[in-house]
C-alpha positions in Angstrom: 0.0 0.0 0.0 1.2 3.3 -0.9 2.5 5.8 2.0 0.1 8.1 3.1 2.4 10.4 4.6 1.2 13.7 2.7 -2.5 13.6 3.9 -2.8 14.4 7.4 -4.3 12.3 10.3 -5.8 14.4 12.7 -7.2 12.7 15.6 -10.0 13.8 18.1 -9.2 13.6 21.9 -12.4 13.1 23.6 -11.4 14.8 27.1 -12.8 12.6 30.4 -13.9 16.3 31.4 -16.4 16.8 28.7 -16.9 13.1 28.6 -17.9 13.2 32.2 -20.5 16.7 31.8 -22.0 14.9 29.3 -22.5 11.8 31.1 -23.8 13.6 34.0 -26.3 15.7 31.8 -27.8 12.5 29.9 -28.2 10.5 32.9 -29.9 13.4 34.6 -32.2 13.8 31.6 -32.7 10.2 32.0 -33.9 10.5 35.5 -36.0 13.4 35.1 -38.0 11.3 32.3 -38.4 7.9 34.4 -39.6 10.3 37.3 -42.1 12.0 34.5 -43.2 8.5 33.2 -44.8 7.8 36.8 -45.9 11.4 37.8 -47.0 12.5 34.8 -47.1 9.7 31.8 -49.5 11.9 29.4 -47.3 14.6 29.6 -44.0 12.8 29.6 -44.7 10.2 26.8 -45.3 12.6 24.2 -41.6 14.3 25.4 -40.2 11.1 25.1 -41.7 10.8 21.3 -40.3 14.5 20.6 -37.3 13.8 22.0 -36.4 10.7 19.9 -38.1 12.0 16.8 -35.3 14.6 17.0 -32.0 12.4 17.7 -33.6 9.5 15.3 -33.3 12.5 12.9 -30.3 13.5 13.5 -28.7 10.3 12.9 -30.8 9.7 9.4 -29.9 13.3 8.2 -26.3 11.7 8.6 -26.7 8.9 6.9 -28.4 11.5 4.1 -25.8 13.7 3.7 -23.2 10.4 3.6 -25.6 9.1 0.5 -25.8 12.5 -1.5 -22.4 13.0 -1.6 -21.4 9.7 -2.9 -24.5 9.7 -5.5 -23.8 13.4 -6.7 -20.3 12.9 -6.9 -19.2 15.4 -4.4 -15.7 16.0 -3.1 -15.9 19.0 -1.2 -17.3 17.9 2.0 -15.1 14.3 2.0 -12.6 16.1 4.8 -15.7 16.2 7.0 -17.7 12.9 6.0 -16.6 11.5 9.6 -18.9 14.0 11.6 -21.8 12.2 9.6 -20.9 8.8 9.8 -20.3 9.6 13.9 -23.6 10.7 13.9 -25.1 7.5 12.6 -23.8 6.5 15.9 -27.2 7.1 17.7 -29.3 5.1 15.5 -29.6 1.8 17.4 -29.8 3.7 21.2 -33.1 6.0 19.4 -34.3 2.8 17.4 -34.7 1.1 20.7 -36.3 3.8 22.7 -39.0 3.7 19.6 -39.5 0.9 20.0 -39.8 1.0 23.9 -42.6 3.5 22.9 -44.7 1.2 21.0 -45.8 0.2 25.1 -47.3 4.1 25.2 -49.3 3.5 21.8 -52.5 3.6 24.0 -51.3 7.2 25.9 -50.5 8.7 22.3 -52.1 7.8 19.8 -56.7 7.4 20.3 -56.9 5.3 16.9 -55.4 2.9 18.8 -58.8 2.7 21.2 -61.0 -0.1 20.0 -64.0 1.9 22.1 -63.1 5.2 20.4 -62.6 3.5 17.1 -65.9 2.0 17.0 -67.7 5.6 17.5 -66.0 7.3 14.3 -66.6 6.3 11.1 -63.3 8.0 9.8 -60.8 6.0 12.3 -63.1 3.1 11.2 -62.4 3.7 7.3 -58.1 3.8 8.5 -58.3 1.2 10.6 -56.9 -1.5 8.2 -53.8 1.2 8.1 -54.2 2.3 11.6 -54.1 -0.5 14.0 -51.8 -1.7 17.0 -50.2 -4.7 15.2 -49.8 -3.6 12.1 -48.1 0.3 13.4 -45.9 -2.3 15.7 -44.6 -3.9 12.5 -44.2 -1.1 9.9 -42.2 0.3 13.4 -39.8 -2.4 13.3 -39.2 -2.5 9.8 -38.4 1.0 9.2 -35.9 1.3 11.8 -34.0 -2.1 10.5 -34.1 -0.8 7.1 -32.6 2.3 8.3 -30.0 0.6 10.6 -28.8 -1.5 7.7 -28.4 1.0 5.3 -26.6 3.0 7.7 -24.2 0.2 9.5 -23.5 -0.7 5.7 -22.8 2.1 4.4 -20.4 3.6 7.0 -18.7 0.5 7.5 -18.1 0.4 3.7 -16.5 4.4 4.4 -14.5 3.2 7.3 -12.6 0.3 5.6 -11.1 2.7 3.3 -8.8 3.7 5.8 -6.9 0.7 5.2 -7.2 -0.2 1.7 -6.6 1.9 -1.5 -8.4 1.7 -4.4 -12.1 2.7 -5.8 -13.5 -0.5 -4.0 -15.6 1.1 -0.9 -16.4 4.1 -3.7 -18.2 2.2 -5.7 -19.7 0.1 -3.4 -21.4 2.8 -1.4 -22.7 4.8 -4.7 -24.6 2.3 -5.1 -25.9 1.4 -1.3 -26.6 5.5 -1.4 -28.4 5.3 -4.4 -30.5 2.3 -3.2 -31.0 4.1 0.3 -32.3 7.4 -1.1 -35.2 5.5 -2.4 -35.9 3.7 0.0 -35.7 6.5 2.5 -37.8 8.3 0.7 -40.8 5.7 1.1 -39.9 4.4 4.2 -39.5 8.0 5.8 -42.9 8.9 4.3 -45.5 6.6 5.8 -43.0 6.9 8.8 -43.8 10.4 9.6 -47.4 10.2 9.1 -47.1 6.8 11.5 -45.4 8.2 13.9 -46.3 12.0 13.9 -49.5 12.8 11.5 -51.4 10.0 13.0 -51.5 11.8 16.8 -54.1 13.5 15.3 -55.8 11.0 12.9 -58.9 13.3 11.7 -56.3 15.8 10.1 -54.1 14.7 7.0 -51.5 17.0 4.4 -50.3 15.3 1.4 -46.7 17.1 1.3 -46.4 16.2 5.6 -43.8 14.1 4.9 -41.9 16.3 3.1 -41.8 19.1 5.8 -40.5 16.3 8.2 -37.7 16.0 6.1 -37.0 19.8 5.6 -37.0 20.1 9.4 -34.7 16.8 9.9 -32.1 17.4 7.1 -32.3 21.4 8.2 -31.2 20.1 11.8 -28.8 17.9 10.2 -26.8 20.1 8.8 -27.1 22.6 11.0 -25.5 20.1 13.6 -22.9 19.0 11.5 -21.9 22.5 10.7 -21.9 23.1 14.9 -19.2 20.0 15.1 -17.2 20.8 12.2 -16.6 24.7 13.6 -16.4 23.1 17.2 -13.7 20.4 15.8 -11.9 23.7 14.1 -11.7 25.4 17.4 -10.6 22.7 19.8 -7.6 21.9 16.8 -8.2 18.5 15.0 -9.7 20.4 12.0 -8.3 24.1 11.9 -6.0 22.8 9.1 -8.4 20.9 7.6 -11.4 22.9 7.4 -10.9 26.6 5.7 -13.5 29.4 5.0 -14.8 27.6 1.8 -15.9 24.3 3.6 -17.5 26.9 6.5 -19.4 28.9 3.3 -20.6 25.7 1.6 -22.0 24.6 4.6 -23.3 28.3 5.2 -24.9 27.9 1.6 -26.6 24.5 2.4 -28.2 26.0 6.1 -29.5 28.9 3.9 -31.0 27.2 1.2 -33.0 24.3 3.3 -34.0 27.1 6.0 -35.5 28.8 3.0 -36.9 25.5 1.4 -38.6 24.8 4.4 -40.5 28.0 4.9 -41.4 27.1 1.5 -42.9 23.8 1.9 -44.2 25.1 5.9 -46.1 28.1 3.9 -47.1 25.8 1.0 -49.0 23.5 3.3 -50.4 26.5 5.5 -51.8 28.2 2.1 -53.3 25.2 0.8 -55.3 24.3 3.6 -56.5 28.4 4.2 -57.4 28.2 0.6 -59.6 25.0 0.6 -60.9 26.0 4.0 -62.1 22.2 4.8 -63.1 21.5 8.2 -61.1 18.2 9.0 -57.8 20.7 7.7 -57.8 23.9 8.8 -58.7 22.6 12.7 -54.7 21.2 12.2 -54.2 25.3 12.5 -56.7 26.9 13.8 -55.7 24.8 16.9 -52.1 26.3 16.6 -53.2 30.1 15.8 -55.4 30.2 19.7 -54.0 31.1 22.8 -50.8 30.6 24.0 -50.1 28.6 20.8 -50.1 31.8 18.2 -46.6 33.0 19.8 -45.0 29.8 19.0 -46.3 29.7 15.8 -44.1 32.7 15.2 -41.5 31.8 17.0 -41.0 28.7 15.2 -41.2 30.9 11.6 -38.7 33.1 12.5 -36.0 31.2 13.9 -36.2 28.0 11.7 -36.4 30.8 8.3 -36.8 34.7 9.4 -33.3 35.3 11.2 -31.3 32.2 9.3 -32.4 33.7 6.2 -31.4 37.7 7.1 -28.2 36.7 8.8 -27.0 34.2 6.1 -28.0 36.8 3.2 -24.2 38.0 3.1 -21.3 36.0 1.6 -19.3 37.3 4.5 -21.4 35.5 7.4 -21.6 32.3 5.6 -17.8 32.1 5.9 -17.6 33.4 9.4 -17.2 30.8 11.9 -18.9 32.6 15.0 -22.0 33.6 13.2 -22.7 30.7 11.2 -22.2 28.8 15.1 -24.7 31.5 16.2 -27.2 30.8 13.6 -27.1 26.7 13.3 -27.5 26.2 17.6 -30.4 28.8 17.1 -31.7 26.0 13.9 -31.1 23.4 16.4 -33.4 25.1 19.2 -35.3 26.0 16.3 -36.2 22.6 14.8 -37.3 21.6 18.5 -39.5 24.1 18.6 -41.1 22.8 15.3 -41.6 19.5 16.8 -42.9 20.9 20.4 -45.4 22.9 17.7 -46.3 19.5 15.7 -46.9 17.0 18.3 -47.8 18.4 21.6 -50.9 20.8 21.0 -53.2 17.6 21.4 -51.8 17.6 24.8 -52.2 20.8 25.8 -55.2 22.1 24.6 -55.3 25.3 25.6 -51.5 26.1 25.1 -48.0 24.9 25.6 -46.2 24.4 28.9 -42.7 23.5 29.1 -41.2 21.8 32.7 -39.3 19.2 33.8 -41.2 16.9 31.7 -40.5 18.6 28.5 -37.1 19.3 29.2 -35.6 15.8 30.4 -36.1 13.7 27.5 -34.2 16.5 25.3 -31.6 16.9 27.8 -30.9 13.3 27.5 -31.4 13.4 23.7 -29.1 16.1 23.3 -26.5 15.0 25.7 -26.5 11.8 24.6 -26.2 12.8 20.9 -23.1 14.8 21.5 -21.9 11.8 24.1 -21.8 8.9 21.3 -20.9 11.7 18.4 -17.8 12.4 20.1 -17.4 8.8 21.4 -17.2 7.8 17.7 -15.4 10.9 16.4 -12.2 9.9 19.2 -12.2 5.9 17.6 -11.2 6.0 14.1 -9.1 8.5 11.9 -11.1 12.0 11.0 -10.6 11.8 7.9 -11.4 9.4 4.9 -7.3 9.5 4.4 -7.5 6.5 1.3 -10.8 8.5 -0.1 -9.6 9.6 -4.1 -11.7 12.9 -3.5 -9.7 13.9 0.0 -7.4 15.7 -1.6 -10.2 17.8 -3.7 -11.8 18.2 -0.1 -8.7 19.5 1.2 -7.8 22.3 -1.4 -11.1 23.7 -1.6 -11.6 27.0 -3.0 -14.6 28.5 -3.9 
């Protein structure tokens, strides 16, 4: 095998002091939501989905980015491909808590209520879609399809490091291209299982595809937050320069503003029709103490992403593009809190110790296994044929 002596190896210490915080700050999150599970289960369940919703999608947005850049061809973004592949890492821990939650089906979801079922003729007319067994298998088999893909595909990336040639290339173009697809199914009857269905009377054809805007927004946004944070603490501030920070700039502005489109697409359709079972979806959302997050959750997913990122000059500016993608992040919980709580709190939202444990956990743990992963193998692809494209990026 030919010396690799010119590409560099950067490694990632993973330092017991921040190793411990976050320990300390997911178990705590942990035992806030066990406590919540037996004070307050109809508050805490739903938290629990939210929560694991949001580090489920953190992990497929990783395994996105992963496939678009082998299936387009891309070289830019090779130097950072390990900060996806390390966040696959939290697949299997937020598979298994979904499933866990298949035991709350009965707290979450009312189809699932043969004596509520048997008084509406709509839940009756879904219930060949809509029923315990059937959600408990389409569960299962979306999450091993995604685990697959994902252990595959990175595993493919990863053996690269010690063999040269176009082998691992070509063999993940063409798991990516078989894993977009099948994403794209999978994710959409996914969403409306897992999300859409908490309130079965209401439906959107393009629901699906504002799940992903908000996941793959998150995702990078995320990414973008370790890259910068790996710059600063060393392992990447040769590695990463201004034109890897303004591509990833230019991808944070463009989803942020493609999912205000698709968020105002859906809102104007439904105003439009004006159909009872639909607009009650907003009307819910547009009352009380629910308006205000509405417009919170407009302007920081789009409003301020979109004015701050305008310039050339902030998308290559380290401290504000941080600013803006842990704003995203906050941002894209909010969405979720807006999504799937209001049919637990009427009248409008509340957030406590309930609401905040699970994503303390989620978000601890998340940066906890990312890190984990990041400090066990090499940071770069260092045998990848488009690292050294990645490396001398200019734009």
């Amino acid at each position: 095998m030919k010396s690799n002596n010119h590409i560099p190896h950067p490694r990632f210490l993973f330092s017991e002091r921040l190793r411990t915080r976050l320990f300390v700050a997911s178990m705590a999150g942990v035992a806030i939501t066990i406590a919540g599970l037996f004070i307050a289960p109809e508050r805490t369940l739903p938290n629990i989905l939210l929560a694991n919703y949001y580090l489920l999608g953190l992990g497929l947005a990783g395994v996105m980015f992963i496939a678009l850049l082998y299936v387009s061809n891309a070289g830019w973004a090779t130097a950072i491909r390990r900060v996806p592949e390390a966040m696959t890492s939290v697949l299997p821990i937020s598979a298994l808590v979904m499933i866990a939650l298949l035991l709350g089906v009965h707290t979450l979801y009312e189809w699932s209520h043969e004596s509520v079922v048997a008084k509406d003729h709509l839940l009756q007319a879904k219930s060949g879609w809509l029923n315990v067994p059937f959600f408990a298998i389409r569960t299962v088999v979306y999450l091993a399809i995604w685990l697959g893909f994902a252990y595959a595909i990175v595993r493919a990336s990863r053996a690269q490091d010690a063999a040269e040639g176009l082998h691992s290339t070509i063999t993940n173009r063409k798991l990516s291209a078989a894993f977009l697809v099948v994403f794209a199914l999978t994710f959409t009857v996914a969403s409306m299982d897992w999300i859409m269905s908490l309130q079965p009377h209401w439906f959107s054809t393009i629901f699906a595809i504002y799940n992903f805007c908000g996941l793959f927004l998150n995702g990078i946004a995320t990414m973008t937050v370790i890259v910068i944070l790996l710059r600063r603490w060393g392992p990447f501030e040769r590695i990463i320069n201004e034109s890897h920070l303004h591509d990833l700039g230019k991808l944070v502005f463009a989803f942020s503003t493609f999912w205000m489109y698709i968020w105002f697409s859906q809102y104007i359709l439904i105003w439009y029709a004006n159909i009872p079972e639909e607009v009650r979806y907003y009307t819910q959302r547009e009352q009380g103490g629910w308006l205000p997050l509405t417009i919170i959750n407009v302007v920081f997913n789009w409003l301020i992403p979109f004015l701050t990122l305008l310039p050339i000059w902030t998308k290559k500016s380290e401290g504000v593009l941080l600013r803006v993608c842990i704003l995203i992040m906050l941002a894209h919980w909010v969405d979720l809190f807006w999504m799937i709580l209001p049919p637990f709190m009427a009248e409008s939202p509340t957030v406590f110790l309930w609401e905040v444990g699970p994503m303390l956990a989620a978000v601890s743990g998340f940066f906890l296994l990312v890190f984990r992963a990041l400090a066990r193998y090499n940071l770069v692809p260092v045998n990848d044929p488009m690292l050294q494209e990645s490396l001398h990026l200019h734009t």
